[in-house]
C-alpha positions as CSV (number, residue, x, y, z in Angstrom):
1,X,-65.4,-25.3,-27.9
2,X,-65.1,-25.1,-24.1
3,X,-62.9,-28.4,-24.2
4,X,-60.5,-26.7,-26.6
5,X,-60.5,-23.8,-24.4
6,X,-59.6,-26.2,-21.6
7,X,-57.2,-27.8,-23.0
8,X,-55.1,-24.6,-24.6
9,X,-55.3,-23.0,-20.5
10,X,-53.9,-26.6,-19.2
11,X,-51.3,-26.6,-21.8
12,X,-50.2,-22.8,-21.0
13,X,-50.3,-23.4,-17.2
14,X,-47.9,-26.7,-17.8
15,X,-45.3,-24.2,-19.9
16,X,-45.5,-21.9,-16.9
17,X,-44.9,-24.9,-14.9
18,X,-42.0,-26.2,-17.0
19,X,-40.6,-22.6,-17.5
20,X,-39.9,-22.4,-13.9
21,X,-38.5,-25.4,-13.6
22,X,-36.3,-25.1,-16.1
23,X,-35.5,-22.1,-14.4
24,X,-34.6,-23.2,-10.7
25,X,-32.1,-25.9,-12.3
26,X,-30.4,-23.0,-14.7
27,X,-29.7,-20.7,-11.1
28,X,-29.6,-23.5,-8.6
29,X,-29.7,-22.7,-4.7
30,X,-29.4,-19.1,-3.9
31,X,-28.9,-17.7,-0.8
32,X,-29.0,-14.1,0.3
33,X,-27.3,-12.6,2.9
34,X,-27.4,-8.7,1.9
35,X,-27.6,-6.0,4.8
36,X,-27.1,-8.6,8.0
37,X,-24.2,-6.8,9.1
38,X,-21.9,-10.4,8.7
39,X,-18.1,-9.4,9.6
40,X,-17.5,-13.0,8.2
41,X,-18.8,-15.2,5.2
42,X,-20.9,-17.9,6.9
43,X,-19.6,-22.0,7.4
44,X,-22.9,-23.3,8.0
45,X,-24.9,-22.8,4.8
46,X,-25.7,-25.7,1.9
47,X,-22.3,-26.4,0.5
48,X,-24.2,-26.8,-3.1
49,X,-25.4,-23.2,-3.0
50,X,-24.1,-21.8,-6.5
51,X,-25.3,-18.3,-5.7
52,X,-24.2,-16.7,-2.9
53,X,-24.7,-12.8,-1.7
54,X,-23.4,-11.1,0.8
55,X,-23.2,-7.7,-0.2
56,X,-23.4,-4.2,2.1
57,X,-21.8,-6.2,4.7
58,X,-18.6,-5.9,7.1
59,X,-16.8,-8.8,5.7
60,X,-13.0,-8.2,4.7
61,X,-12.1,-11.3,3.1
62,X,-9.5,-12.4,5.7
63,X,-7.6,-15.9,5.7
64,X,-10.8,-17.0,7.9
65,X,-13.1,-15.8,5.0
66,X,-11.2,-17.3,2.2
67,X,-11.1,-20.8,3.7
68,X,-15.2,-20.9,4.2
69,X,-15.4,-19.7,0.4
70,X,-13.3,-22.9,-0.6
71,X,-16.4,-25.3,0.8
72,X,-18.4,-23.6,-1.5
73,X,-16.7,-25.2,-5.0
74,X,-20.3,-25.4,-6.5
75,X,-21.0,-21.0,-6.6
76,X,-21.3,-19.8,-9.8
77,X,-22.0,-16.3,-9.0
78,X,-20.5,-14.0,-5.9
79,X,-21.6,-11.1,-4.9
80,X,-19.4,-8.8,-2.3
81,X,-20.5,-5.6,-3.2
82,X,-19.7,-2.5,-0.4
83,X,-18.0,-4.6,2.3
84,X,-14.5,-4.0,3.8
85,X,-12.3,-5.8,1.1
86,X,-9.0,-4.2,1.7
87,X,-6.4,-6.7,-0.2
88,X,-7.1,-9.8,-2.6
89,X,-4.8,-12.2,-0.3
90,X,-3.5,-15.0,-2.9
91,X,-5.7,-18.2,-3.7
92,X,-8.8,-15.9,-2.6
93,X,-10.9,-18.2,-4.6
94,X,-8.7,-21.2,-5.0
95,X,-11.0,-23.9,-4.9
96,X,-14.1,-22.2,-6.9
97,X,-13.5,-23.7,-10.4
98,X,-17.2,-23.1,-11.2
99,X,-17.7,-19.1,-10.7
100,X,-18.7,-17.6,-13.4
101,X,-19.7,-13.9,-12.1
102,X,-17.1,-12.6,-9.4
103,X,-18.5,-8.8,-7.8
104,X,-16.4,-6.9,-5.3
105,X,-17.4,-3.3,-6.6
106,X,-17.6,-0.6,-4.0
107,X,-15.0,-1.5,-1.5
108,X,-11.8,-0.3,0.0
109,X,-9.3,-2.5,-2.6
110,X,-6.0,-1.2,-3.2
111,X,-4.1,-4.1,-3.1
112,X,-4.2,-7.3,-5.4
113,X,-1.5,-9.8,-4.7
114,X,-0.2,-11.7,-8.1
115,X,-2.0,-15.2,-7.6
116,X,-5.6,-13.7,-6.1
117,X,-7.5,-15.1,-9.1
118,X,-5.7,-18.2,-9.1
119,X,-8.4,-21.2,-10.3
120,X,-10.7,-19.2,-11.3
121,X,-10.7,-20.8,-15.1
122,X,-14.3,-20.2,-15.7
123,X,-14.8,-16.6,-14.8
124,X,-16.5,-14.9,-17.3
125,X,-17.4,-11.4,-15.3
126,X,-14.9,-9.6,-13.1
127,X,-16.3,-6.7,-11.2
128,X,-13.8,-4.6,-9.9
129,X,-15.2,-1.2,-9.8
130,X,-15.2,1.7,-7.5
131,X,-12.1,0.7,-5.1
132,X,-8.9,2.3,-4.6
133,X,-6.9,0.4,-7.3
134,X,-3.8,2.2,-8.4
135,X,-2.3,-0.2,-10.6
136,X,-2.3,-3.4,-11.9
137,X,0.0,-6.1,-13.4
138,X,-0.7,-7.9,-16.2
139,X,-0.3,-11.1,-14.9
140,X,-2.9,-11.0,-12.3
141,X,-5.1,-12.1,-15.3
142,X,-3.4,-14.9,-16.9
143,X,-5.3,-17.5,-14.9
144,X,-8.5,-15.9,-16.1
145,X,-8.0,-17.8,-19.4
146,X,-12.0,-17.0,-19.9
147,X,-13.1,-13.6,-18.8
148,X,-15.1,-11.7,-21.2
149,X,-15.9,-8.6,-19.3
150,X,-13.7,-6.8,-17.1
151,X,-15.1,-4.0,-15.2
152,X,-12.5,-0.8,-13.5
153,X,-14.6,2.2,-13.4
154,X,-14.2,3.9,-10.7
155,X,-10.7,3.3,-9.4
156,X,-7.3,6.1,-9.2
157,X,-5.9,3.9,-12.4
158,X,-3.3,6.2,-14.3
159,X,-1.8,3.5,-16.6
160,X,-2.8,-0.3,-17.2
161,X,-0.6,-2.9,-18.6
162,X,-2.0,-4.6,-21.6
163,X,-4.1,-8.0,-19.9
164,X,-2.9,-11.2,-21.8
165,X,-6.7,-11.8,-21.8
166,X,-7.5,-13.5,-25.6
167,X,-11.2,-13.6,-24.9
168,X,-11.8,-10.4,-23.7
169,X,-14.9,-8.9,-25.0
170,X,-15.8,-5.8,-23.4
171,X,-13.5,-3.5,-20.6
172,X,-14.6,-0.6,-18.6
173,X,-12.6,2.0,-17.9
174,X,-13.5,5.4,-17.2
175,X,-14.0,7.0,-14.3
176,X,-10.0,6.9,-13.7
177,X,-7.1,9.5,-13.8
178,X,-5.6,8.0,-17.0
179,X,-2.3,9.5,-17.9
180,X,-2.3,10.3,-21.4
181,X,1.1,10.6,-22.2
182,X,3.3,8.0,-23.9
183,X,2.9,5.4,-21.5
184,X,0.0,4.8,-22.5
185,X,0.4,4.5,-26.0
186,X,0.5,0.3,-25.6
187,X,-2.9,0.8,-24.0
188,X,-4.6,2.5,-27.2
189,X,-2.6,0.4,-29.9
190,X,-4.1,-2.6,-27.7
191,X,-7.8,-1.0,-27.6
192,X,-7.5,-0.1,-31.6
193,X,-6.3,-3.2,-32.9
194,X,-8.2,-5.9,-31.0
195,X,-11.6,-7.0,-30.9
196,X,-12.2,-5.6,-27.4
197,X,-15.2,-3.1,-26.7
198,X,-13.9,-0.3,-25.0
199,X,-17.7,0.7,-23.3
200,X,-18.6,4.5,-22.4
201,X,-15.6,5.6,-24.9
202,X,-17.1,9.2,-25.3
203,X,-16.5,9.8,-21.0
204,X,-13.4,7.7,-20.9
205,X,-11.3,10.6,-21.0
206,X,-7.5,11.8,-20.0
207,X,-7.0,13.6,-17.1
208,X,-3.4,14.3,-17.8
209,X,-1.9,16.4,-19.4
210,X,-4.1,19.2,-19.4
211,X,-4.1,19.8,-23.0
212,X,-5.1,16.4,-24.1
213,X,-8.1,16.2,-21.6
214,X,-10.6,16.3,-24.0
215,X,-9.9,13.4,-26.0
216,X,-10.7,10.0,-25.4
217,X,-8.3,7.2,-24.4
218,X,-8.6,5.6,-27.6
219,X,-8.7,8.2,-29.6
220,X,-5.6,10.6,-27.9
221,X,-3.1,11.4,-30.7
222,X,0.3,10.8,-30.1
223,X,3.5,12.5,-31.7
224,X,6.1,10.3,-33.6
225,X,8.7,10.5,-30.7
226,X,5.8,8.2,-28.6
227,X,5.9,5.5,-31.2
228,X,9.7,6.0,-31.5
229,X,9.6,5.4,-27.8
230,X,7.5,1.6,-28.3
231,X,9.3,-0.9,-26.5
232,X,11.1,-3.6,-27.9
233,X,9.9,-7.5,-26.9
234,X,13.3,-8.2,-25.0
235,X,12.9,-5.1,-23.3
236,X,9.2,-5.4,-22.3
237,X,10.2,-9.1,-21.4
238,X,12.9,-7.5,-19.1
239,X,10.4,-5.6,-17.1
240,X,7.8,-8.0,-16.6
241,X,10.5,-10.4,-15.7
242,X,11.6,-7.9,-12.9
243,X,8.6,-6.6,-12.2
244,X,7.2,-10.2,-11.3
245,X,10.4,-10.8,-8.8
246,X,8.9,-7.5,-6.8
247,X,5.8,-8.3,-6.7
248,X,6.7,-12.1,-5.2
249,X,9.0,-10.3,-2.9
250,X,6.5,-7.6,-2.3
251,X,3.6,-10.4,-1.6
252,X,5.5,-12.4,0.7
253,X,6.4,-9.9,2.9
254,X,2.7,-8.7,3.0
255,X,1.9,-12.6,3.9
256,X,4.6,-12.7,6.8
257,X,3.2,-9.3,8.1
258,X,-0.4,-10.4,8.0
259,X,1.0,-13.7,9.7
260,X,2.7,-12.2,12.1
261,X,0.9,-8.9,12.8
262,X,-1.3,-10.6,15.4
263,X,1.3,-12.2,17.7
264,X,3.9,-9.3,17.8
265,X,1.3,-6.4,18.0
266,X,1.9,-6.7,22.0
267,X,4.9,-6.5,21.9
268,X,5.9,-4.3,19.7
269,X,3.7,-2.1,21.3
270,X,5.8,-2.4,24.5
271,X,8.8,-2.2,23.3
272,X,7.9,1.1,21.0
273,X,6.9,2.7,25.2
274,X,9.8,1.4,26.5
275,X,12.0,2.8,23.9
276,X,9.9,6.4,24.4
277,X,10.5,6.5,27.7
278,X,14.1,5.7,27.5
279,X,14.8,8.6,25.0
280,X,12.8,11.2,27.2
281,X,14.9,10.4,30.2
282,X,18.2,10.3,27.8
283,X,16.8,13.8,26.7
284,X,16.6,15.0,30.1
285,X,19.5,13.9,31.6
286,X,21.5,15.6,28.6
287,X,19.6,18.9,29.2
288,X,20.5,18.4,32.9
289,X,24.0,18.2,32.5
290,X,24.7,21.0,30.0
291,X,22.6,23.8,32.1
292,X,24.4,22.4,35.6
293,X,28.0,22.2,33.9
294,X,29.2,25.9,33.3
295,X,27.9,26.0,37.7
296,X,30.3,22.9,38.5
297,X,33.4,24.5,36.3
298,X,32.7,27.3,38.6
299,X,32.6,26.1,41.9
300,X,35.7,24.2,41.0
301,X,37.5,27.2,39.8
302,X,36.6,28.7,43.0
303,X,38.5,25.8,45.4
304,X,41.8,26.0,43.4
305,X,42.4,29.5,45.6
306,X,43.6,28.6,49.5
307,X,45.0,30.6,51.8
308,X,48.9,31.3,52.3
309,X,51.0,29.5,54.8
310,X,53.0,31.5,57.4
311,X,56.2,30.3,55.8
312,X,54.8,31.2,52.3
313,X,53.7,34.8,53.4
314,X,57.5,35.0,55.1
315,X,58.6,34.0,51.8
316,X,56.4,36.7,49.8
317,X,57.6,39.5,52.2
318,X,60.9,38.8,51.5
319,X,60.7,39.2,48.2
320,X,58.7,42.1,48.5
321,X,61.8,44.3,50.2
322,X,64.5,42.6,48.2
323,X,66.6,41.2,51.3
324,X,65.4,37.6,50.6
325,X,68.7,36.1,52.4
326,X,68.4,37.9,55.5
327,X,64.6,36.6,56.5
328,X,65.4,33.4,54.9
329,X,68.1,32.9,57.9
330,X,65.9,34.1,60.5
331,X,64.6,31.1,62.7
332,X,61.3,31.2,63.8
333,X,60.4,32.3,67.7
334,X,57.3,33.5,68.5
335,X,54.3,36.1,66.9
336,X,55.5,38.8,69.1
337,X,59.0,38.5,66.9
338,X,56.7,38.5,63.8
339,X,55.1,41.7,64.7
340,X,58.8,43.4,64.8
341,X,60.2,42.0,62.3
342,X,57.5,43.3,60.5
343,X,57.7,46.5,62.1
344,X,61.1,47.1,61.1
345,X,60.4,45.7,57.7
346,X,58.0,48.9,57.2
347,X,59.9,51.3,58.9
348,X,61.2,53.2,56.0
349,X,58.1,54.0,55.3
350,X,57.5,57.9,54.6
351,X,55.2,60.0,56.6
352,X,52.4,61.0,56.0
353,X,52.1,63.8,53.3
354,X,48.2,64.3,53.1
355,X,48.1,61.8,50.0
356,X,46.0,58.9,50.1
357,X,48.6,55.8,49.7
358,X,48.3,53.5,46.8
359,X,48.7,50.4,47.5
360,X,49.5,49.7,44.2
361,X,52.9,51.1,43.6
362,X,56.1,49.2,44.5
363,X,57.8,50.6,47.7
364,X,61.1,49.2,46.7
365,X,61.1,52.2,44.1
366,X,59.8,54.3,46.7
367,X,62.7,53.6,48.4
368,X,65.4,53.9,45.6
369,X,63.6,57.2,44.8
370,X,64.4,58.6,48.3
């Protein structure tokens, strides 16, 4: 009896033993790098890890970042949860063929350039929740030829594009400000007629209009002018077909800038102050010149009056008494010849009557009046 019991213990302590085994080869090396403050993914770890996480970090997933992840082509599980992710640069995850679980819930995402997932074939679990996502292209999933579960909760996502996503199991999608109007309409034909669980239907709700915000997004009616309003194939190929040229253009010029932001932030910087200071003292000199202008018309007004000549004030008393030829004949002596001349000029002159003279009034007619 106590040998049976012997050997029944040894045989459940060698499944333990086996069970954990078996278990260490299904998750492989896992290393954990949660809450050490990295602002960058580490280059120095085992390069057969296969689970890797760095979550509540500082990491942003630069072009530094992206190149250590590509040494690590053996992770079948990443975790990135509440770090500084910003933008999904293209070939993020280029060279991890094997990841199976991708998490990058609880950042700053708005951004997700067209070829982000690019190589990631095996993917099965795409956490994207709780970001800043506003919208999304269809395309950013075609490499994702395996995704069953694709989780958005949590982001300011009005409308979504129908994923080309043929193995899609289950999608999460509430928590956004979904748009129920006829937009949208793709979106719940999609979610009715596919195999895809829509999960937490009953709080997946429209926030827009305000009339339709109790219903669900799948459930939503929709008047016969929405489904009058379905797009055609050629026209939906249209759009993609342009919207896929703006979002190449749009991604290359966000690759330049990130390129280039480093090397011409100096300088740009200079020439922004130099170009400030230049238009202050522009400013100023213009404010200078209109307040000092109306003073230099002034004083030049002011020179154009001179004094009279002796021959010009001659000329003017001539004309005064109306015997221009006689003066005009009269050579010029002295200042004591002046004076009578001047004398005589203003001899007809009548006394004084007790009346203050005004200068004003003509003495030629004066004269013709006497």
């Amino acid at each position: 009896m106590k040998i049976t019991c012997i050997m029944i213990l040894f045989w459940f302590l060698s499944m333990l033993l086996l069970s954990d085994k078996s278990q260490t080869s299904k998750t492989g090396i896992i290393y954990n790098f949660t809450e050490k403050n990295y602002s960058l993914i580490p280059a120095d770890i085992n390069e057969d890890v296969q689970v890797l996480d760095l979550s509540y970090n500082q990491i942003t997933l630069n072009v530094t970042d992206t190149r250590a992840l590509q040494m690590y082509f053996l992770l079948t599980e990443l975790y990135l949860i509440q770090n500084n992710v910003i933008i999904l640069l293209n070939d993020s995850f280029g060279n991890l063929s094997n990841l199976q679980i991708l998490n990058i819930c609880r950042n700053s995402i708005y951004i997700i350039q067209q070829d982000a997932f690019v190589g990631l074939s095996k993917l099965k679990q795409l956490y994207l929740c709780q970001n800043k996502i506003l919208h999304l292209n269809a395309d950013i999933f075609v490499p994702l030829k395996n995704l069953k579960l694709l989780n958005l909760q949590g982001n300011l996502i009005s409308y979504l594009e129908v994923p080309q996503l043929f193995h899609l199991e289950s999608i999460i999608l509430y928590g956004n400000p979904w748009n129920c109007s006829c937009s949208l309409f793709n979106l719940q034909n999609w979610l009715n007629t596919s195999n895809v669980i829509l999960e937490n239907e009953s709080i997946t709700m429209c926030s827009f209009p305000d009339m339709l915000k109790c219903y669900s997004i799948k459930t939503v009616p929709y008047e016969a002018e929405c489904h009058s309003k379905f797009p055609s194939p050629i026209t939906e190929d249209l759009y993609i077909h342009f919207q896929s040229i703006s979002n190449w253009t749009f991604n290359n010029s966000l690759n330049n800038l990130t390129r280039n932001s480093e090397q011409e932030s100096l300088g740009k910087s200079w020439a922004f102050l130099i170009g400030v200071v230049v238009t202050v003292l522009m400013t100023s000199l213009l404010i200078f010149i209109a307040i000092k202008c109306p003073i230099l018309y002034n004083l030049l007004l002011s020179y154009n009056h001179h004094r009279l000549e002796e021959h010009e004030a001659e000329t003017y008393e001539d004309g005064f008494t109306g015997n221009p030829s006689s003066l005009s004949q009269m050579p010029y002596t002295n200042s004591e010849d002046t004076t009578v001349v001047f004398e005589q000029l203003h001899s007809f002159v009548v006394d004084d009557d007790g009346f203050i003279e005004d200068k004003y009034i003509d003495t030629h007619e004066l004269c013709e009046e006497n």
